[in-house]
Structure formats: C-alpha cells, structure tokens
C-alpha positions as CSV (number, residue, x, y, z in Angstrom):
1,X,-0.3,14.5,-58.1
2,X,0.3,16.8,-55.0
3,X,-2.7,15.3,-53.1
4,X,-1.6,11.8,-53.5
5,X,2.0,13.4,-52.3
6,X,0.6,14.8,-49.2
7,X,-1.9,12.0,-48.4
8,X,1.8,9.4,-48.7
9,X,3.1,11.6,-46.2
10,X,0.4,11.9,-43.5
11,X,0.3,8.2,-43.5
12,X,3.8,8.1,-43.3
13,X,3.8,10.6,-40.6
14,X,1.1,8.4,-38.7
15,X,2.5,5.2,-39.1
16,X,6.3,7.0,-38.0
17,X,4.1,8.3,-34.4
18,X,2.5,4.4,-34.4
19,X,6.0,3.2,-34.3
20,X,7.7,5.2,-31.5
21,X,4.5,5.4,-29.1
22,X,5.2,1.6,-29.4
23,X,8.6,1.7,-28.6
24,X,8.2,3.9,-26.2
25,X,6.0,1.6,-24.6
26,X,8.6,-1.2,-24.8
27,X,11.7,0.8,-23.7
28,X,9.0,1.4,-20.7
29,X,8.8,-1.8,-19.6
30,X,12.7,-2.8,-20.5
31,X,13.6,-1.0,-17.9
32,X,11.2,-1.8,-15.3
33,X,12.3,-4.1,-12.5
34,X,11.7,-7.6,-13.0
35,X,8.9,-9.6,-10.9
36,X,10.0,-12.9,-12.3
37,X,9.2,-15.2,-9.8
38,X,12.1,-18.0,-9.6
39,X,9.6,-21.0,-8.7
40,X,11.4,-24.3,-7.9
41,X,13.9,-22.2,-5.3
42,X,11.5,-20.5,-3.8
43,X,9.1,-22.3,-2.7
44,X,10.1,-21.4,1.4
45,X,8.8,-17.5,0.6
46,X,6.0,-18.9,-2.1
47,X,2.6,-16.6,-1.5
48,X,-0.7,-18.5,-2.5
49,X,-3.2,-16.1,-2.2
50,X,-6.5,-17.6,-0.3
51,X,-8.9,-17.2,-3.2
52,X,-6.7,-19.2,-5.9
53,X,-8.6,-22.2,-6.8
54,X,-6.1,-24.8,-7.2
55,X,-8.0,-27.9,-6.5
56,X,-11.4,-29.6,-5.4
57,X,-11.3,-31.3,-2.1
58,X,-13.5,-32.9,0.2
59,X,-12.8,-32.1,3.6
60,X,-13.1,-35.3,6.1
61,X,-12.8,-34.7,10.2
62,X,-10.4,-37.4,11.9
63,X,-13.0,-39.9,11.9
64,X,-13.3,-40.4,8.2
65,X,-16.6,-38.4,7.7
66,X,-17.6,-35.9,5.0
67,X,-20.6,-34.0,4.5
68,X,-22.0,-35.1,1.2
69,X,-25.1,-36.8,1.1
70,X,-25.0,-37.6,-2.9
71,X,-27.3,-35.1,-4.1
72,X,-25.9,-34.4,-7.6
73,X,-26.5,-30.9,-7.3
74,X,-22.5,-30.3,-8.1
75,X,-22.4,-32.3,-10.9
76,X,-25.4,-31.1,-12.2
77,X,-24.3,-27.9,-12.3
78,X,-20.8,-28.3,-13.6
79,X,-20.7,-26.9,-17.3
80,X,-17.7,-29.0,-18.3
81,X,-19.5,-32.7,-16.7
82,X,-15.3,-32.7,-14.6
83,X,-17.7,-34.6,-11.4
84,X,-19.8,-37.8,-11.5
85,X,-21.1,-39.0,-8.2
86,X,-22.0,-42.3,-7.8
87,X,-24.7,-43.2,-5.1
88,X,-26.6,-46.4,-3.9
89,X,-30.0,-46.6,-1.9
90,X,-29.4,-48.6,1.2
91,X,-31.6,-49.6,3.9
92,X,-30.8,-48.5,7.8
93,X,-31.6,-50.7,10.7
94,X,-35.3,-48.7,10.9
95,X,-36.0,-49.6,7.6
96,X,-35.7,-46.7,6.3
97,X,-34.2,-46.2,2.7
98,X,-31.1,-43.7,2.6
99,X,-29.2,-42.3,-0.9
100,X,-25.2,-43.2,0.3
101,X,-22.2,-41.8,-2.2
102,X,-20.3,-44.4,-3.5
103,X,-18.2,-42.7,-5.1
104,X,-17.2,-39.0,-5.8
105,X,-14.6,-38.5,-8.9
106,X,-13.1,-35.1,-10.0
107,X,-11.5,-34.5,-13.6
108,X,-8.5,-32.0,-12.6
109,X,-7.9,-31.7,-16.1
110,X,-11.1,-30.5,-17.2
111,X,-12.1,-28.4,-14.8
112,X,-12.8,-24.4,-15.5
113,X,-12.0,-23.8,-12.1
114,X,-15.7,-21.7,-11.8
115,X,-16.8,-22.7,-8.4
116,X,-20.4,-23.1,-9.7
117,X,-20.2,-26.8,-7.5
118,X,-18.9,-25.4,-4.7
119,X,-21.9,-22.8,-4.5
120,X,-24.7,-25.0,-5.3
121,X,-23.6,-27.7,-3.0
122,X,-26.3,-27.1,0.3
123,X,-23.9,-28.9,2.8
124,X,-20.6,-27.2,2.4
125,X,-19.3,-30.9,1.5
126,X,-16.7,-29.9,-0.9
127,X,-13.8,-26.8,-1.4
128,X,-11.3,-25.7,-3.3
129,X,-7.5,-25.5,-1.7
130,X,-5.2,-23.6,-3.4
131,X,-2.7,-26.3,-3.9
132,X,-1.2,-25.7,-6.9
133,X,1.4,-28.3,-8.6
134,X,-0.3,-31.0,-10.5
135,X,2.1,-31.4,-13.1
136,X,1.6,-35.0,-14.5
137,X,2.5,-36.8,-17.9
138,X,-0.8,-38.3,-18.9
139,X,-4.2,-37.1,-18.0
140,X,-5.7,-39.8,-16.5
141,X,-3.4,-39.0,-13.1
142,X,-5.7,-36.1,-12.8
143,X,-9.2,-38.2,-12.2
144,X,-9.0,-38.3,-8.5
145,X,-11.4,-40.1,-6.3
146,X,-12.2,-36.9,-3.2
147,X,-14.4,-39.3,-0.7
148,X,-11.5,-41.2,1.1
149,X,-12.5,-45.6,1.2
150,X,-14.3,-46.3,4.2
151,X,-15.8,-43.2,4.7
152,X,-19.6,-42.7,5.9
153,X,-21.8,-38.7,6.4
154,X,-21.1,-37.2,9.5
155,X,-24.3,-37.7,11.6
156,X,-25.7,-34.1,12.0
C-alpha cells in the first residue's frame, strides 16, 4: 500500500510540472507582441518575399512571343498532372515539320507549388510570380490558359 501511495504521487508530481512548463509556455507567448498582419488595409506596406511561389506564368515580350516550344517536359514532371500542353505539328514554308503549343493550361487549384516544372523546363519558358490573391468561389476560375491567343515562339 505505501508503494502504490508513492508511485500516485510521482505521477502526480509529474503531471503537476507537465502542466506549468505548459503554461509557462503560454503565458510566454501571451505576452509577446503581436505580428498579426492586418491584410486588406495594408496592402500599401504588403512585403512579398521574392521566393514565394504564388503563381505559374508565362512570360511574353511586347510582341506576343513566349519561349515554349511544347516539349511536355513540365507536364511530365508535375506530380499532381495541374499542366496539360496541347501541341500540333505544322509545316513551315521549307517544308519542314515543327511541334507548335496550342494550348498551355495551369490548374491553380491543384498545384503543390514544388517548382519541379519550372526546373525541368530547358527554355526558361515559364515562372512563378509571387502574386498572391486568388480567392475564387468555384474551382474551375482557377484553370487558367498562360500562352496569351495569338501568340507564336520567339525566333532564337
């Protein structure tokens, strides 16, 4: 009977120092100042840092070009499948058969934000910005077509 008695009240003992580290911890951080950022009113003094990946993009110079010649190699190594490009085999004046993107869509949505298409792409064709508000009630808003209509690959 004394055993059990003294066993009771270790673990009492050890759950009583459990407690108070763990308010101590709290009582720590209560009064800390807060870093709460107040978002919507300030936007003005807003720092994005450079390596936030907020969104994919596909830069285009002022004559509607882009870099990508429809390789796949993004979308082929995308885990989540969030990029499907779209290409046809057309035939320049030479004769000469040429793969041309059709189309290059991006799934905001489902995207892990991993960069794993941004590094295997070989031209530098696509980036991510660090724009950050894509709030949106349904998910298809978030499908978003990067190569802009009318646009052709920059000659090299």
């Amino acid at each position: 009977m004394d055993n059990s008695f003294s066993r009771y009240i270790t673990s009492f003992g050890k759950g009583l120092w459990s407690l108070l580290t763990g308010m101590k911890i709290t009582m720590i951080n209560f009064c800390r100042k807060k870093t709460t950022e107040q978002y919507p009113e300030n936007r003005a003094t807003l720092v994005i840092f450079d390596r936030y990946r907020g969104e994919l993009v596909m830069p285009h110079d002022a004559e509607n070009h882009h870099k990508c010649v429809a390789c796949g190699l993004c979308e082929m190594s995308c885990p989540n499948g969030t990029i499907h490009v779209e290409s046809e085999m057309v035939e320049d004046e030479t004769g000469k058969k040429t793969k041309v993107l059709r189309s290059y869509r991006y799934d905001l949505g489902s995207c892990m934000f991993c960069q794993l298409c941004v590094r295997a792409c070989p031209h530098g064709a696509i980036e991510f910005r660090n724009t950050f508000e894509h709030a949106v009630f349904t998910r298809s808003k978030l499908v978003e077509q990067l190569n802009r209509p009318g646009s052709s690959l920059a000659k090299k």
